[in-house]
C-alpha positions as CSV (number, residue, x, y, z in Angstrom):
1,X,-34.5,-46.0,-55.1
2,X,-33.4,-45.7,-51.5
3,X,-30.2,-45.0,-49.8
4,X,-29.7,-49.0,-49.5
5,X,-30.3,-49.9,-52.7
6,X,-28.4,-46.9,-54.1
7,X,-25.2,-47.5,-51.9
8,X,-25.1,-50.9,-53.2
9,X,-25.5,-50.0,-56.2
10,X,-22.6,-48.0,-56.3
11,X,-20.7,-50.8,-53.6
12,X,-20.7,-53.7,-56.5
13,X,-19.4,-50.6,-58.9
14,X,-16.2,-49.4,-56.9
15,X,-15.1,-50.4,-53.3
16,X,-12.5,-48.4,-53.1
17,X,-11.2,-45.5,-55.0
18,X,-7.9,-44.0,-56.2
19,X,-6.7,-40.6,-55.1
20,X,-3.5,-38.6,-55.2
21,X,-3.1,-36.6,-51.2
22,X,-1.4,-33.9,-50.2
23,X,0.3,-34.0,-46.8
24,X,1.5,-30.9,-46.5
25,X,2.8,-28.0,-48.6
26,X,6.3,-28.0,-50.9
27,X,5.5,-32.1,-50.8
28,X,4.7,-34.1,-53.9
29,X,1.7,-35.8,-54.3
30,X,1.2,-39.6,-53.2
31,X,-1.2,-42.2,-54.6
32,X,-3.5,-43.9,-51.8
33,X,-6.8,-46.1,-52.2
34,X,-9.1,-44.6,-49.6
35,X,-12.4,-46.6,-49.1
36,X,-15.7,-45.3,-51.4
37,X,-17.4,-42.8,-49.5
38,X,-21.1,-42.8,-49.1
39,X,-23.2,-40.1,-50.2
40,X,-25.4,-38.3,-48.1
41,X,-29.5,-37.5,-48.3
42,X,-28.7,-34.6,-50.9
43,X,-24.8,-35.7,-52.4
44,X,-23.8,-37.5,-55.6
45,X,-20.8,-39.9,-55.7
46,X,-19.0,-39.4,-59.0
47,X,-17.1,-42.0,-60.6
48,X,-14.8,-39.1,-62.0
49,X,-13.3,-40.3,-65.6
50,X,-11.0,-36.8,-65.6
51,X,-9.7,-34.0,-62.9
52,X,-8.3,-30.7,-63.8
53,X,-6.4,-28.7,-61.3
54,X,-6.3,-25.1,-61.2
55,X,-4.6,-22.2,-60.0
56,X,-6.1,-22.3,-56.0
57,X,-4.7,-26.1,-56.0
58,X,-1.2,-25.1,-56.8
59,X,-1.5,-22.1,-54.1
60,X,-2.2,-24.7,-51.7
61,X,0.3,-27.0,-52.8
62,X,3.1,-24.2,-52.7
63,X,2.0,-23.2,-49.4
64,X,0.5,-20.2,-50.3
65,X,-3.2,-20.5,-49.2
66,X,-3.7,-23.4,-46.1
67,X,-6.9,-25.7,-46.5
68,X,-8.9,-26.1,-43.6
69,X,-7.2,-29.5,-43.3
70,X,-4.6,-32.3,-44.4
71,X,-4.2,-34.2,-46.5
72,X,-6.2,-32.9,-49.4
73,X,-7.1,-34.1,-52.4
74,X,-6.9,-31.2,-55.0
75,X,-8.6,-31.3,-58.0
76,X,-12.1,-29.9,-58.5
77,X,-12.6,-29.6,-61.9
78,X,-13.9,-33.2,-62.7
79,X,-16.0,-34.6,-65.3
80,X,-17.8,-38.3,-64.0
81,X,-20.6,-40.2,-63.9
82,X,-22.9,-40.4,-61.0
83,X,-22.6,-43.5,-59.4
84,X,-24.7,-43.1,-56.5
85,X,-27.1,-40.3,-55.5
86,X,-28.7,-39.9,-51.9
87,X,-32.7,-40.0,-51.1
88,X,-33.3,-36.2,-51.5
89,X,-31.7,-36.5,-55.1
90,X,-34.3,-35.9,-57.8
91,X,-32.3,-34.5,-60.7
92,X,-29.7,-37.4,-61.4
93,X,-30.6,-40.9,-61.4
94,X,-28.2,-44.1,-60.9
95,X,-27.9,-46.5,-62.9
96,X,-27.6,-44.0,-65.6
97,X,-29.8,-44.5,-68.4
98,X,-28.4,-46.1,-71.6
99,X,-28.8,-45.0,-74.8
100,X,-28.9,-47.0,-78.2
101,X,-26.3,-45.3,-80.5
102,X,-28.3,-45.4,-83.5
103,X,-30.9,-43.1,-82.2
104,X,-27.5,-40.5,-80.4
105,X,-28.6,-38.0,-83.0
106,X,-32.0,-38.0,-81.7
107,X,-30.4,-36.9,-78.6
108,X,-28.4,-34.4,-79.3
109,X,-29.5,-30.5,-80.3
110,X,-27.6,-28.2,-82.3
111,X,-27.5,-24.9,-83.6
């Protein structure tokens, strides 16, 4: 599937996304809908469904280690699905394939 098709693939899934910014350190956070980036030749857009933040985020937030740049949006931790991939991509693919639920155990190993 090529960039094209992938993008707008991912275009009639999201337009726009949600994302909590940081201006500057000591300031609280502030919700803005930014505009669905698109991925390039070897990047995956996630559709995150959870963020964690850890320590390095609230250095940054208290002013204690600058980014390279503001506003940021911190959070790294995520756990999403990929909703677009770019050409050189080999490993993911989008749309994600479904699975029946009767046949999840088939799926799954355990020890």
């Amino acid at each position: 599937m090529g960039t094209a098709l992938v993008w707008e693939y991912a275009v009639s899934l999201v337009r726009s996304m949600r994302a909590m910014l940081l201006d500057a350190p000591h300031r609280l956070l502030r919700e803005a809908e930014l505009p669905t980036p698109m991925p390039g030749p070897h990047d995956i857009l996630l559709e995150v469904r959870a963020c964690g933040v850890c320590r390095t985020d609230l250095h940054i937030v208290d002013g204690e280690v600058s980014p390279p740049r503001f506003p940021i949006t911190p959070g790294h931790e995520v756990v999403g699905v990929a909703a677009a991939c770019g050409e050189a991509v080999e490993r993911f693919r989008v749309p994600p394939p479904v699975h029946d639920a009767r046949f999840a155990k088939l799926l799954v190993t355990c020890s």
